[in-house]
mmJSON file of the N, C-alpha and C atoms, coordinates in Angstrom:
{"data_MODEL":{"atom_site":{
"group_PDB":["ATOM","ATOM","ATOM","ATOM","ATOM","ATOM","ATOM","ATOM","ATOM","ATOM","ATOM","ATOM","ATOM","ATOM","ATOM","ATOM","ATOM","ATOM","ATOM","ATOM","ATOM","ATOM","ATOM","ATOM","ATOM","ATOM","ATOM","ATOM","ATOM","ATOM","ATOM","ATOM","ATOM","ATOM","ATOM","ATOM","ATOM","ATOM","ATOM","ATOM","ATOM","ATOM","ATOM","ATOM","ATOM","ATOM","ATOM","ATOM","ATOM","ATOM","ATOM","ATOM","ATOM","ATOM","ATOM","ATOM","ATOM","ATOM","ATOM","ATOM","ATOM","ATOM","ATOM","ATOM","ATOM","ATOM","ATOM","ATOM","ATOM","ATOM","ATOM","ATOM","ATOM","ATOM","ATOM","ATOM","ATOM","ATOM","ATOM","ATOM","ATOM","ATOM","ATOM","ATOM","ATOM","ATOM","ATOM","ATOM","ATOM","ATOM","ATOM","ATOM","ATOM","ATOM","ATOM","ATOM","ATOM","ATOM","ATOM","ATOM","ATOM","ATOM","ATOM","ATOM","ATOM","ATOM","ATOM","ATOM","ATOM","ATOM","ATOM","ATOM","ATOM","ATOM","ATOM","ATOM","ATOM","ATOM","ATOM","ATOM","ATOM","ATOM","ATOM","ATOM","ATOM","ATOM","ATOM","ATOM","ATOM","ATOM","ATOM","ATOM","ATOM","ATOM","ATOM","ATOM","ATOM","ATOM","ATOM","ATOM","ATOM","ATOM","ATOM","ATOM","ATOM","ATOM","ATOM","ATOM","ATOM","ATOM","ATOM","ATOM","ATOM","ATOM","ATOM","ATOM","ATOM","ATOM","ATOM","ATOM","ATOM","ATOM","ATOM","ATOM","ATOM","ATOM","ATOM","ATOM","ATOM","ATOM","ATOM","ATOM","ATOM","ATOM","ATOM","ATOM","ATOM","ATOM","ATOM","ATOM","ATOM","ATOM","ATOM","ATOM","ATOM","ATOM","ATOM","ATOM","ATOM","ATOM","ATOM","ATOM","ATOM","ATOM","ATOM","ATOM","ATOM","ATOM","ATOM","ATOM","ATOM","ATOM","ATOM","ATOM","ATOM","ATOM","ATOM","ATOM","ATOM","ATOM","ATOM","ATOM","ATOM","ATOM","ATOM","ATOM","ATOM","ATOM","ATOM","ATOM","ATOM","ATOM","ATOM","ATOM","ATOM","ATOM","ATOM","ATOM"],
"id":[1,2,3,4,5,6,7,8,9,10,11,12,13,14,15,16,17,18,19,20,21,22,23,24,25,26,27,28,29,30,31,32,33,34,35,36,37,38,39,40,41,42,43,44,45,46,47,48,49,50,51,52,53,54,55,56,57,58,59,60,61,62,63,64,65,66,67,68,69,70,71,72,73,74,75,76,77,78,79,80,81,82,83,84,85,86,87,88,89,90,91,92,93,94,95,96,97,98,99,100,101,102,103,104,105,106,107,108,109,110,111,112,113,114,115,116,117,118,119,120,121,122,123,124,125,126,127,128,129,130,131,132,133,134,135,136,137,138,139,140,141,142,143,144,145,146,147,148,149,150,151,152,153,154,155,156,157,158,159,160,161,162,163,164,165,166,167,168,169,170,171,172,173,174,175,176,177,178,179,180,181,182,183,184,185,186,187,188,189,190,191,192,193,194,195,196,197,198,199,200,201,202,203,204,205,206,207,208,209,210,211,212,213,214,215,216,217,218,219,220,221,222,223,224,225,226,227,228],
"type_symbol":["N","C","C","N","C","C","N","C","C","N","C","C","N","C","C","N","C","C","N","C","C","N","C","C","N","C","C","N","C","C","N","C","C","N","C","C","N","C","C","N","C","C","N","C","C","N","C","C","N","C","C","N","C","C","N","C","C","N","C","C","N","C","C","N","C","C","N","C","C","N","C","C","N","C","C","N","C","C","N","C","C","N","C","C","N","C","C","N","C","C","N","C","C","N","C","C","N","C","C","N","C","C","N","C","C","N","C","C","N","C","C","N","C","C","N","C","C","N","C","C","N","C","C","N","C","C","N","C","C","N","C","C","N","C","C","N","C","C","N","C","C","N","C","C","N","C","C","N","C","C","N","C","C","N","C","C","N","C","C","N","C","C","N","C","C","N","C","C","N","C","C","N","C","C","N","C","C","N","C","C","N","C","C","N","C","C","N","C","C","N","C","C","N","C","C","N","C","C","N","C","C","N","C","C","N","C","C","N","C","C","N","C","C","N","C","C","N","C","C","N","C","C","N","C","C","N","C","C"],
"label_atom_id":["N","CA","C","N","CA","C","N","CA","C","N","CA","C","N","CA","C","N","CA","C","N","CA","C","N","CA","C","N","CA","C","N","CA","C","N","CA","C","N","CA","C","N","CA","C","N","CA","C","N","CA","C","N","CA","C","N","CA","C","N","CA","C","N","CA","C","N","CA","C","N","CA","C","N","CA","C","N","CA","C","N","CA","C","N","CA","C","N","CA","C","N","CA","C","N","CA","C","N","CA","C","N","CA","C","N","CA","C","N","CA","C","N","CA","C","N","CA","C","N","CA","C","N","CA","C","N","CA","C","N","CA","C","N","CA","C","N","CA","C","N","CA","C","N","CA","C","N","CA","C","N","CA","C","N","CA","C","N","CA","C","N","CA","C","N","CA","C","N","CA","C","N","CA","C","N","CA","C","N","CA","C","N","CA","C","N","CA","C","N","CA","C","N","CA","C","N","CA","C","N","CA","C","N","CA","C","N","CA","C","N","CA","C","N","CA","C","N","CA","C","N","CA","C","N","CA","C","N","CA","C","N","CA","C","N","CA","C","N","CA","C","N","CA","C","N","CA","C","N","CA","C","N","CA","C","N","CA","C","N","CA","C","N","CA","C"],
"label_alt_id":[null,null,null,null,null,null,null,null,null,null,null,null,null,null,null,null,null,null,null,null,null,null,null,null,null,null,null,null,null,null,null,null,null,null,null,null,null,null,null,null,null,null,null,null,null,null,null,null,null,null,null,null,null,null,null,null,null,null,null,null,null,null,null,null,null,null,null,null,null,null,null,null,null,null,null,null,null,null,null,null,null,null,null,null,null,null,null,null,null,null,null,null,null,null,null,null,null,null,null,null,null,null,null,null,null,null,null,null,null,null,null,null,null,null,null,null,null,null,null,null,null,null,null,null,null,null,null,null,null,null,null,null,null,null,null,null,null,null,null,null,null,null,null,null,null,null,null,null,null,null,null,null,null,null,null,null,null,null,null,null,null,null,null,null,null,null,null,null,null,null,null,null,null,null,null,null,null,null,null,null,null,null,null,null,null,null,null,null,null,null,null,null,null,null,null,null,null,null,null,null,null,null,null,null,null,null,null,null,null,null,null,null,null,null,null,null,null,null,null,null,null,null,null,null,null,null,null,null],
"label_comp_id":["UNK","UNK","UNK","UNK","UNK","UNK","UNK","UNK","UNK","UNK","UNK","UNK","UNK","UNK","UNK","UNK","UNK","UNK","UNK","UNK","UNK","UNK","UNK","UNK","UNK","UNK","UNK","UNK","UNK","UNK","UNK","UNK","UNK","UNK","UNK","UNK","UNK","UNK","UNK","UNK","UNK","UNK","UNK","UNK","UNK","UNK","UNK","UNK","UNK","UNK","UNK","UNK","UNK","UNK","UNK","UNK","UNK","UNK","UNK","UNK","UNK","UNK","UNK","UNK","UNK","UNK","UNK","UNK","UNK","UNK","UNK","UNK","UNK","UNK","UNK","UNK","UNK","UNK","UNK","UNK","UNK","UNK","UNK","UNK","UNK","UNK","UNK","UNK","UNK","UNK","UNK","UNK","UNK","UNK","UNK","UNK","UNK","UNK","UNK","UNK","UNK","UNK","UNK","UNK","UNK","UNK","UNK","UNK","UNK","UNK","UNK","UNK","UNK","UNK","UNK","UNK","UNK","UNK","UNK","UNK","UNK","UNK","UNK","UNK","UNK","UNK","UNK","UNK","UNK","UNK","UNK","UNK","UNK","UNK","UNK","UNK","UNK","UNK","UNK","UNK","UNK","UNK","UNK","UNK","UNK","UNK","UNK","UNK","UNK","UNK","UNK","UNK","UNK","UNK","UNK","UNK","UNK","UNK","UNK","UNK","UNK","UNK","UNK","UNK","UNK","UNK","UNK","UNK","UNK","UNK","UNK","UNK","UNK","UNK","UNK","UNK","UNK","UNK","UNK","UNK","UNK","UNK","UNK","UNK","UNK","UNK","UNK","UNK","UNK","UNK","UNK","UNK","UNK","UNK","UNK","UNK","UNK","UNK","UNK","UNK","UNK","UNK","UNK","UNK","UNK","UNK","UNK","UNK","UNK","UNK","UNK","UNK","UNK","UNK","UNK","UNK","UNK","UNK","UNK","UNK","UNK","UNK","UNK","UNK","UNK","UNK","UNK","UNK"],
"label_asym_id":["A","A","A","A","A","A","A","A","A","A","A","A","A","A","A","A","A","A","A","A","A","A","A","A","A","A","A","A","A","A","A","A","A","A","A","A","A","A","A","A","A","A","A","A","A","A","A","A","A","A","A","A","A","A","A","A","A","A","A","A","A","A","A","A","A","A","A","A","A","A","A","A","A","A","A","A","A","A","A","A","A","A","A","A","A","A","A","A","A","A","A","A","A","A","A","A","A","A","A","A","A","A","A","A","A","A","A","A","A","A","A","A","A","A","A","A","A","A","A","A","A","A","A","A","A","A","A","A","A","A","A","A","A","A","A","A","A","A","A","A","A","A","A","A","A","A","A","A","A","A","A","A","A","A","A","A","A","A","A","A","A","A","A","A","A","A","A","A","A","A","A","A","A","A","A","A","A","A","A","A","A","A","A","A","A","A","A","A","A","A","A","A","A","A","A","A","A","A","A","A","A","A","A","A","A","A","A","A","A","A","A","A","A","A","A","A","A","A","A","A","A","A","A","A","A","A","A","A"],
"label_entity_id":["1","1","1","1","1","1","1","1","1","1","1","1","1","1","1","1","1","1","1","1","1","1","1","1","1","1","1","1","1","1","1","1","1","1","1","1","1","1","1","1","1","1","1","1","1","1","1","1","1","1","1","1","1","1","1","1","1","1","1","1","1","1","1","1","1","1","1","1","1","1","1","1","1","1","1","1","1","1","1","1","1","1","1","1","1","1","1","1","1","1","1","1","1","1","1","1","1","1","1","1","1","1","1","1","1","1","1","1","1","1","1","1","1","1","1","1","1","1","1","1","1","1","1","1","1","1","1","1","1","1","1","1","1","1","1","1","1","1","1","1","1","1","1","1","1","1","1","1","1","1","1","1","1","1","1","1","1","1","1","1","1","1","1","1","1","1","1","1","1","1","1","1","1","1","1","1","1","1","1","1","1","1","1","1","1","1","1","1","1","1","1","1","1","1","1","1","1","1","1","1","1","1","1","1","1","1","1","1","1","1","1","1","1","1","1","1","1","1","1","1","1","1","1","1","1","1","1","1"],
"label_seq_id":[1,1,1,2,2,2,3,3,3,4,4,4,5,5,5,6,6,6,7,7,7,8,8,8,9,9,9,10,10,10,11,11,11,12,12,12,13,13,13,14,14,14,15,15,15,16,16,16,17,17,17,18,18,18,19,19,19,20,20,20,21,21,21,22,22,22,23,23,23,24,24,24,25,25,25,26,26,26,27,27,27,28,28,28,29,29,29,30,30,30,31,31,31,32,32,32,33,33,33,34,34,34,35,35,35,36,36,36,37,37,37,38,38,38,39,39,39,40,40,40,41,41,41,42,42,42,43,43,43,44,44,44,45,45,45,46,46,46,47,47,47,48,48,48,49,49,49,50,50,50,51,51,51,52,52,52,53,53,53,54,54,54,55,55,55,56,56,56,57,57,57,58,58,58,59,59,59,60,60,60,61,61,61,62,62,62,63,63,63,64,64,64,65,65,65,66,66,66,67,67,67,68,68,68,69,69,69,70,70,70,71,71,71,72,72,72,73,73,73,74,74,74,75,75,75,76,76,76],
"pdbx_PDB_ins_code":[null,null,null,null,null,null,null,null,null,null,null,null,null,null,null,null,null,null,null,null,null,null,null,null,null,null,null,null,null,null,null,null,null,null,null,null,null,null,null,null,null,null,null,null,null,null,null,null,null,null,null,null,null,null,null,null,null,null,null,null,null,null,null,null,null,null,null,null,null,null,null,null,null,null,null,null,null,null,null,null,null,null,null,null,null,null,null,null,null,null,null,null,null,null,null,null,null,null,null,null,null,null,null,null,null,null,null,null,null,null,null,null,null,null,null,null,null,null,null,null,null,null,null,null,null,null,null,null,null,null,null,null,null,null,null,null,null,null,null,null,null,null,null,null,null,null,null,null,null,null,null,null,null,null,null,null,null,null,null,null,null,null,null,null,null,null,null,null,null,null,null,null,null,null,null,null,null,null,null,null,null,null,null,null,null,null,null,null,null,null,null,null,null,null,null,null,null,null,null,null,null,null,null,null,null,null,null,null,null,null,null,null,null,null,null,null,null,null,null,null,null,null,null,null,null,null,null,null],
"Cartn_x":[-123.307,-123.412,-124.861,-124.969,-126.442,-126.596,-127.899,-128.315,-129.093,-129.407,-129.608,-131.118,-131.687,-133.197,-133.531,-134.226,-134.558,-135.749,-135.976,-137.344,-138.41,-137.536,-138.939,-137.579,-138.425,-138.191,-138.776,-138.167,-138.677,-138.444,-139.877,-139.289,-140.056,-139.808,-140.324,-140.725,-142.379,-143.077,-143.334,-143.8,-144.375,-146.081,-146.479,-148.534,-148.123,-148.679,-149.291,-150.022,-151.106,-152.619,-152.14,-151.491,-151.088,-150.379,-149.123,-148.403,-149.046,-149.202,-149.9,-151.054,-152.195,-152.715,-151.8,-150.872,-149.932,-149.082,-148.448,-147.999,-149.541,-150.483,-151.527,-151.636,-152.271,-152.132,-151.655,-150.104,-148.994,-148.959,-148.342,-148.123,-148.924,-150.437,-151.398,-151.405,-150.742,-150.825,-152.33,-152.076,-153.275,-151.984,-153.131,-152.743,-152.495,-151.861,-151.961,-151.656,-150.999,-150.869,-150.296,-151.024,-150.617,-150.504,-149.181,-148.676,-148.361,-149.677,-149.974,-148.784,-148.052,-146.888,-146.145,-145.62,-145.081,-145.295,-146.446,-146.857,-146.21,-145.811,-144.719,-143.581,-143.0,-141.613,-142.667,-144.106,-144.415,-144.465,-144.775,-144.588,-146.904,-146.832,-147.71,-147.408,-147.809,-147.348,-148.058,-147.949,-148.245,-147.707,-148.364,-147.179,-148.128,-147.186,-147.709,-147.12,-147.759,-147.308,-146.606,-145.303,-144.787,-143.992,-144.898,-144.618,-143.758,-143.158,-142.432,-141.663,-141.624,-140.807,-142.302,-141.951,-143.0,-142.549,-143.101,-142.763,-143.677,-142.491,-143.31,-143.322,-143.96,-144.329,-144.675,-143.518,-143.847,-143.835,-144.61,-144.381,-145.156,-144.292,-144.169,-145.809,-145.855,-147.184,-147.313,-145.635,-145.475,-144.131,-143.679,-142.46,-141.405,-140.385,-139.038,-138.539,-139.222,-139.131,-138.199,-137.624,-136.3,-136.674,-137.974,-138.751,-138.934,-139.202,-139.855,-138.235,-137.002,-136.031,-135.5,-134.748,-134.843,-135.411,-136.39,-137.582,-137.098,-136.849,-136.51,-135.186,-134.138,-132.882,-132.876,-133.593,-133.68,-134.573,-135.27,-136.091,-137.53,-138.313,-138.87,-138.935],
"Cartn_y":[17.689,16.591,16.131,14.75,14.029,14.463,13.897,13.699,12.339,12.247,11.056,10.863,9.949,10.011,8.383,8.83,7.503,7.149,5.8,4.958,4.755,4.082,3.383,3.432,3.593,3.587,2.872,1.879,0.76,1.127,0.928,0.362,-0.7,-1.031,-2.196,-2.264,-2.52,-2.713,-3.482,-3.384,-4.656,-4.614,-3.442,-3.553,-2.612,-3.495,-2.958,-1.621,-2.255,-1.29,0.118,-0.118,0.949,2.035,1.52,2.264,2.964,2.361,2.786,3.956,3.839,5.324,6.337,6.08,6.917,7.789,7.016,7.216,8.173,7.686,8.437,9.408,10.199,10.92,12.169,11.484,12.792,13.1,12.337,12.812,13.228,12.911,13.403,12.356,10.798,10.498,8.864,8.299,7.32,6.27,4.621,3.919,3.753,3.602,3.286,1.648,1.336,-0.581,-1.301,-2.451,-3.196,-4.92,-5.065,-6.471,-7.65,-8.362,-9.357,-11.03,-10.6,-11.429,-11.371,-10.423,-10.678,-11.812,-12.228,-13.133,-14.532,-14.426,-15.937,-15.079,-13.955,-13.732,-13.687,-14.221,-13.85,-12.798,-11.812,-10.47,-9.744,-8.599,-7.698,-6.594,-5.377,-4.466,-3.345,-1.77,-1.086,0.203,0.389,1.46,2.51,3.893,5.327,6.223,6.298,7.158,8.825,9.183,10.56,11.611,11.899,12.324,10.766,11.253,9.885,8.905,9.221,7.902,7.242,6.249,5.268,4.828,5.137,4.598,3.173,2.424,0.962,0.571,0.45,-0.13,-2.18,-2.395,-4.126,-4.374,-5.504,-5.917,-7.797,-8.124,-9.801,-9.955,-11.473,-11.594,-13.195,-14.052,-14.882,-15.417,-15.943,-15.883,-16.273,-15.92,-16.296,-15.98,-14.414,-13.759,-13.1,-12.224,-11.529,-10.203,-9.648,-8.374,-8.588,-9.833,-9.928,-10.269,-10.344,-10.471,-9.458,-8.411,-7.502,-6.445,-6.658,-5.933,-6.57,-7.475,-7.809,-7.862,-7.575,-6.881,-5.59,-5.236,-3.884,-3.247,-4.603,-4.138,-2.832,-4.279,-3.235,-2.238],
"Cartn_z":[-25.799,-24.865,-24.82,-24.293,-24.594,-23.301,-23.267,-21.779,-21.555,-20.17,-19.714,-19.341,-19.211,-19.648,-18.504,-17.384,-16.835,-17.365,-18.093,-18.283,-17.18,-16.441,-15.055,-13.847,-12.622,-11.447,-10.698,-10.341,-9.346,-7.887,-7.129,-5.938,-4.822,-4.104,-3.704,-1.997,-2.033,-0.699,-0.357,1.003,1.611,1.854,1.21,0.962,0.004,-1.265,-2.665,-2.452,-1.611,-1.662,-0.78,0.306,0.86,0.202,-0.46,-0.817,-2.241,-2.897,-4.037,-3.647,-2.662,-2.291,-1.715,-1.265,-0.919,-1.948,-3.381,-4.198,-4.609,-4.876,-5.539,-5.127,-3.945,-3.265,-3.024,-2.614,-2.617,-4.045,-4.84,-6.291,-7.163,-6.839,-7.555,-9.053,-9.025,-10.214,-9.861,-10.979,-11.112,-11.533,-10.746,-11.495,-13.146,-14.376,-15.89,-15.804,-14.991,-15.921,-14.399,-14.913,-13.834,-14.477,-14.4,-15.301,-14.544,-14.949,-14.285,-14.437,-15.598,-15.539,-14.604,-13.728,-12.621,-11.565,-11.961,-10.46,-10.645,-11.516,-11.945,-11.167,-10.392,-10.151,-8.458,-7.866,-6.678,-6.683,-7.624,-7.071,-7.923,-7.11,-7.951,-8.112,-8.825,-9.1,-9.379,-9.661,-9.765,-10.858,-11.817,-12.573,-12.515,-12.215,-12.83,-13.554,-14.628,-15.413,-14.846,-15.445,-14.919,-16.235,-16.486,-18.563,-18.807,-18.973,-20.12,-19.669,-18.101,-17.036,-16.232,-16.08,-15.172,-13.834,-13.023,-11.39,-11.339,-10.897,-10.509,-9.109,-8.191,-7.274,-7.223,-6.733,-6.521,-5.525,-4.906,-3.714,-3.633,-3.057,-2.924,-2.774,-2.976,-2.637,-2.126,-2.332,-1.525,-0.762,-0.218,0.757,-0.43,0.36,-0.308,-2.012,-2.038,-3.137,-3.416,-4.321,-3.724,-3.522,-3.926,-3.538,-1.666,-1.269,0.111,0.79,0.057,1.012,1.209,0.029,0.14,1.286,1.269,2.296,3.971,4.359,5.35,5.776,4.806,4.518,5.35,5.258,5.135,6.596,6.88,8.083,8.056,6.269,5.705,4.895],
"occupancy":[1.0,1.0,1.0,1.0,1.0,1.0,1.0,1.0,1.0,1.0,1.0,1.0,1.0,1.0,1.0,1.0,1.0,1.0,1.0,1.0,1.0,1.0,1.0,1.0,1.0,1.0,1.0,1.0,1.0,1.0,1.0,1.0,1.0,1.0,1.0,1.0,1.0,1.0,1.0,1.0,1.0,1.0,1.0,1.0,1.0,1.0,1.0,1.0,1.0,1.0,1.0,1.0,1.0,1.0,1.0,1.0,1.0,1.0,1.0,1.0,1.0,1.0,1.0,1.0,1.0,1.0,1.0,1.0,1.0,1.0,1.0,1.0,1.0,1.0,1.0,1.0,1.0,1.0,1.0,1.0,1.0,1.0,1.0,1.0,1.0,1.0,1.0,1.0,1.0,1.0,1.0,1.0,1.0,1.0,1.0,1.0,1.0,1.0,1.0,1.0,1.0,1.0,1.0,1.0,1.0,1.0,1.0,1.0,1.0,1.0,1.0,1.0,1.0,1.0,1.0,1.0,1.0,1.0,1.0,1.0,1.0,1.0,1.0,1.0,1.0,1.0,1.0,1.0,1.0,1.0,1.0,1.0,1.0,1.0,1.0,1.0,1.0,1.0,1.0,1.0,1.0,1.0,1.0,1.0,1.0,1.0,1.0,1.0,1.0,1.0,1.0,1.0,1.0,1.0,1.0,1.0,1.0,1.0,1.0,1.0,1.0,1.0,1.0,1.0,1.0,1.0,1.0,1.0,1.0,1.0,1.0,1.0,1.0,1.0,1.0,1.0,1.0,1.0,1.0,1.0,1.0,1.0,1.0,1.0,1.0,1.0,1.0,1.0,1.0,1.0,1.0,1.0,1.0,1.0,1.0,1.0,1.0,1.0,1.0,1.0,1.0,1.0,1.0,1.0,1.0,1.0,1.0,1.0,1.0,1.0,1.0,1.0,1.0,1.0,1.0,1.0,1.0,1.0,1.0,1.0,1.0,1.0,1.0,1.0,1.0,1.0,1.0,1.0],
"B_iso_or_equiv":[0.0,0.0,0.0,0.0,0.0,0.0,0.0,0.0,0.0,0.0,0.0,0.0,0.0,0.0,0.0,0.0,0.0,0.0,0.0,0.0,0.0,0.0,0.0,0.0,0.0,0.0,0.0,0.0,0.0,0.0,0.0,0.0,0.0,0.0,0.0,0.0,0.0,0.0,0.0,0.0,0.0,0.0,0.0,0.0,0.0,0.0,0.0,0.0,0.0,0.0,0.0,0.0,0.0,0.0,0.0,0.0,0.0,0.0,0.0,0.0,0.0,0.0,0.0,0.0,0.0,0.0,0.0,0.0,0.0,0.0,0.0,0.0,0.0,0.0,0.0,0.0,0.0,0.0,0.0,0.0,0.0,0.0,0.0,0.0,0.0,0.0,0.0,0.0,0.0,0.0,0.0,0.0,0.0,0.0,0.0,0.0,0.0,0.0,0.0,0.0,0.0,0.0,0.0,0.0,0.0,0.0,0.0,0.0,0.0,0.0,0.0,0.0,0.0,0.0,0.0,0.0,0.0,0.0,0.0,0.0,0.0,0.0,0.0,0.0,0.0,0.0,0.0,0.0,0.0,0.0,0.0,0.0,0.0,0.0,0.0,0.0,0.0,0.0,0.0,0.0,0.0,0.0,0.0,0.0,0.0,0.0,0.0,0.0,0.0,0.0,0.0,0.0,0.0,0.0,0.0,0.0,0.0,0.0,0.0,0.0,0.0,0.0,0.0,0.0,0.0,0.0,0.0,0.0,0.0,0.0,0.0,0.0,0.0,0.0,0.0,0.0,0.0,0.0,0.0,0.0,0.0,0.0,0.0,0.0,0.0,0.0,0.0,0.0,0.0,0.0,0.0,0.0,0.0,0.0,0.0,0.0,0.0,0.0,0.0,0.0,0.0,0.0,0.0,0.0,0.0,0.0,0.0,0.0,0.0,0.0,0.0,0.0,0.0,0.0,0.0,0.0,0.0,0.0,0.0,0.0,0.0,0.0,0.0,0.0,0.0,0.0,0.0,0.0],
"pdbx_formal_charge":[null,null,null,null,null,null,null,null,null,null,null,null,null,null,null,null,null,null,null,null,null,null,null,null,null,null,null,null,null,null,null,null,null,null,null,null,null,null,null,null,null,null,null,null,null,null,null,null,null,null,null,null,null,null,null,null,null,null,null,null,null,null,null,null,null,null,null,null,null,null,null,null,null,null,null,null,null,null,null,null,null,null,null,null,null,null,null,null,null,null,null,null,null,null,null,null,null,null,null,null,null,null,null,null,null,null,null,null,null,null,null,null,null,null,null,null,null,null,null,null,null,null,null,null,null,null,null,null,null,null,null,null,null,null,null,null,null,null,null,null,null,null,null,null,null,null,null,null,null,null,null,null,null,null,null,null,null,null,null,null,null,null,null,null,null,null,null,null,null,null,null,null,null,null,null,null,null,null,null,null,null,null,null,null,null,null,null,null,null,null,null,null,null,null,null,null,null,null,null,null,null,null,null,null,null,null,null,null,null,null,null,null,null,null,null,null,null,null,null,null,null,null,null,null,null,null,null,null],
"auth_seq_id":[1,1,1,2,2,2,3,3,3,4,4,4,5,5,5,6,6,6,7,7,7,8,8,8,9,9,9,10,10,10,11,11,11,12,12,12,13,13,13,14,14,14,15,15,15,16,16,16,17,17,17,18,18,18,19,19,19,20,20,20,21,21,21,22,22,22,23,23,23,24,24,24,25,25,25,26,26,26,27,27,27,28,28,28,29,29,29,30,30,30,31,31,31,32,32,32,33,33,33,34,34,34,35,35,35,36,36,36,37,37,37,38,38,38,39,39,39,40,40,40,41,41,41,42,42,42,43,43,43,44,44,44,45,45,45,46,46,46,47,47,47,48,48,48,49,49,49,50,50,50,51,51,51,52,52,52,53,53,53,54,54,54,55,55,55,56,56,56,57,57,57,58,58,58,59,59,59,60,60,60,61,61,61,62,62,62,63,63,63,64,64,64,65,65,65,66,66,66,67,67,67,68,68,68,69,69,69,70,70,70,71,71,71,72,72,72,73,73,73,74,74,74,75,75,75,76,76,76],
"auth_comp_id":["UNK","UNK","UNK","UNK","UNK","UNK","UNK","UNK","UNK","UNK","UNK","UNK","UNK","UNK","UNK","UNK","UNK","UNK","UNK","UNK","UNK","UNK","UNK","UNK","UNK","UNK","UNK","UNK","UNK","UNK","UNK","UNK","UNK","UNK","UNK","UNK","UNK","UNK","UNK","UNK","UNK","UNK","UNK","UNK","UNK","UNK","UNK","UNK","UNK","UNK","UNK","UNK","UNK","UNK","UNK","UNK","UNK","UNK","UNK","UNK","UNK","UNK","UNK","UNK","UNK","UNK","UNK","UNK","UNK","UNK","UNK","UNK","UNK","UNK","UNK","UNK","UNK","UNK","UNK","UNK","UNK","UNK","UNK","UNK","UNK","UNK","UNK","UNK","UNK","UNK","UNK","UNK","UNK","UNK","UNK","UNK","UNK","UNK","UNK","UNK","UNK","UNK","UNK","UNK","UNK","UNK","UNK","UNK","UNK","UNK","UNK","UNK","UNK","UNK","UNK","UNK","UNK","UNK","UNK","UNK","UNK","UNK","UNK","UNK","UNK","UNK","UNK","UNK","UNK","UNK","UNK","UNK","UNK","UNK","UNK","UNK","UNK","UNK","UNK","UNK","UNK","UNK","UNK","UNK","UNK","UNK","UNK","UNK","UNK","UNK","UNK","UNK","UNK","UNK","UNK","UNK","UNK","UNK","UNK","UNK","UNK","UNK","UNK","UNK","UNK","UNK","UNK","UNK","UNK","UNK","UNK","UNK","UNK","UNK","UNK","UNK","UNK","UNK","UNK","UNK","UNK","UNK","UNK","UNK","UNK","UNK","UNK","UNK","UNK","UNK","UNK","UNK","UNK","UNK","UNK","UNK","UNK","UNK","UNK","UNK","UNK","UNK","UNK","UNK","UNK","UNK","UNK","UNK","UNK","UNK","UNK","UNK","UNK","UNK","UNK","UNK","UNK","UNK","UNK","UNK","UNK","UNK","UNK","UNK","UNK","UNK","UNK","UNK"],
"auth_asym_id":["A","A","A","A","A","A","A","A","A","A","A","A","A","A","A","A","A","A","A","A","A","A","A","A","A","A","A","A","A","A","A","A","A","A","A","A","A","A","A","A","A","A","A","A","A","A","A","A","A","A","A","A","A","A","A","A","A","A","A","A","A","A","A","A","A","A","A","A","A","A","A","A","A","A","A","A","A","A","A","A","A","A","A","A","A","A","A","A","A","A","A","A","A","A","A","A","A","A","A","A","A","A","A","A","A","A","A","A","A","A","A","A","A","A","A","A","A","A","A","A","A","A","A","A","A","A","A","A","A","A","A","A","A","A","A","A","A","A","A","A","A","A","A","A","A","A","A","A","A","A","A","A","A","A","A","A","A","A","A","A","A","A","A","A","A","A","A","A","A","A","A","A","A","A","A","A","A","A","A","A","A","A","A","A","A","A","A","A","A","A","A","A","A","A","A","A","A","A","A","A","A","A","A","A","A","A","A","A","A","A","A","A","A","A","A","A","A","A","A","A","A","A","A","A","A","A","A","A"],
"auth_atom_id":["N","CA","C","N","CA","C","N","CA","C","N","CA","C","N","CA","C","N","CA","C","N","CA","C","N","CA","C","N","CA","C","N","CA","C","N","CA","C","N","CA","C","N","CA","C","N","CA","C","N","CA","C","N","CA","C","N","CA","C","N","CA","C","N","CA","C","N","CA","C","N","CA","C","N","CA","C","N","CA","C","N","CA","C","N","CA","C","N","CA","C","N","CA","C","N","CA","C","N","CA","C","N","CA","C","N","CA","C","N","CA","C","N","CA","C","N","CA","C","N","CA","C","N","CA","C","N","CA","C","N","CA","C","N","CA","C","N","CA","C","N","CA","C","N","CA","C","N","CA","C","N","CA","C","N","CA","C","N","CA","C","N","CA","C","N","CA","C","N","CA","C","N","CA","C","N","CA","C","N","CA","C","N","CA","C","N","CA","C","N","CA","C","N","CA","C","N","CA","C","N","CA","C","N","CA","C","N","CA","C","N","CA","C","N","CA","C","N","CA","C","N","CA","C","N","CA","C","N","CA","C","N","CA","C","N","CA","C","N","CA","C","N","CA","C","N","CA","C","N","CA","C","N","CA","C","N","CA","C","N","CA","C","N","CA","C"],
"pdbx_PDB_model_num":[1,1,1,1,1,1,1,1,1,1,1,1,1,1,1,1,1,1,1,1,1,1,1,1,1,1,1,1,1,1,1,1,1,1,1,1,1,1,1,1,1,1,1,1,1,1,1,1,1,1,1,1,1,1,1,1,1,1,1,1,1,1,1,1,1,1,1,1,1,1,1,1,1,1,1,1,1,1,1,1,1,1,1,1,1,1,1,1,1,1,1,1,1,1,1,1,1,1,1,1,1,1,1,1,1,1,1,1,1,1,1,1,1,1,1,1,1,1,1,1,1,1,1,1,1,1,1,1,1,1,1,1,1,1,1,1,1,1,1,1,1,1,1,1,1,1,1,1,1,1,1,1,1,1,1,1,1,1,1,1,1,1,1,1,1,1,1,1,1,1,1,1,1,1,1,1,1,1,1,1,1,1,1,1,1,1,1,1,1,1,1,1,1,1,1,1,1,1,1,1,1,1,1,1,1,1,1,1,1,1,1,1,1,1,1,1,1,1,1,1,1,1,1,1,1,1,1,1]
}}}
């Protein structure tokens, strides 16, 4: 039997800067890339490397995004 292998893990805030020292922090990892094409979707972002999966951190950066609806979906 194979096994299953996650690439990237998204998830989505409402402060970049916050969450991202937080992610740093606890996990002990560093920013590696931050892809500035997103900002055509309103969004910015954050990736950290985790051996061979990447955690992404996005979060809106102008109204009526689906990262910033989401988020208010949700009550945050």
């Amino acid at each position: 039997m194979g096994y299953f292998r996650l690439r990237q893990i998204a998830m989505v805030a409402s402060d970049l800067a916050t969450t991202g020292r937080q992610i740093a922090d606890v996990l002990g990892l560093e920013i590696c890339y931050r892809d500035t094409g997103v900002a055509k979707y309103g969004l910015h972002n954050a990736l950290f490397a985790m051996g061979g999966t990447f955690l992404e951190i996005v979060a809106p950066t102008q109204p009526n995004t689906a990262a910033g609806r989401y988020i208010e979906r949700r009550k945050g």
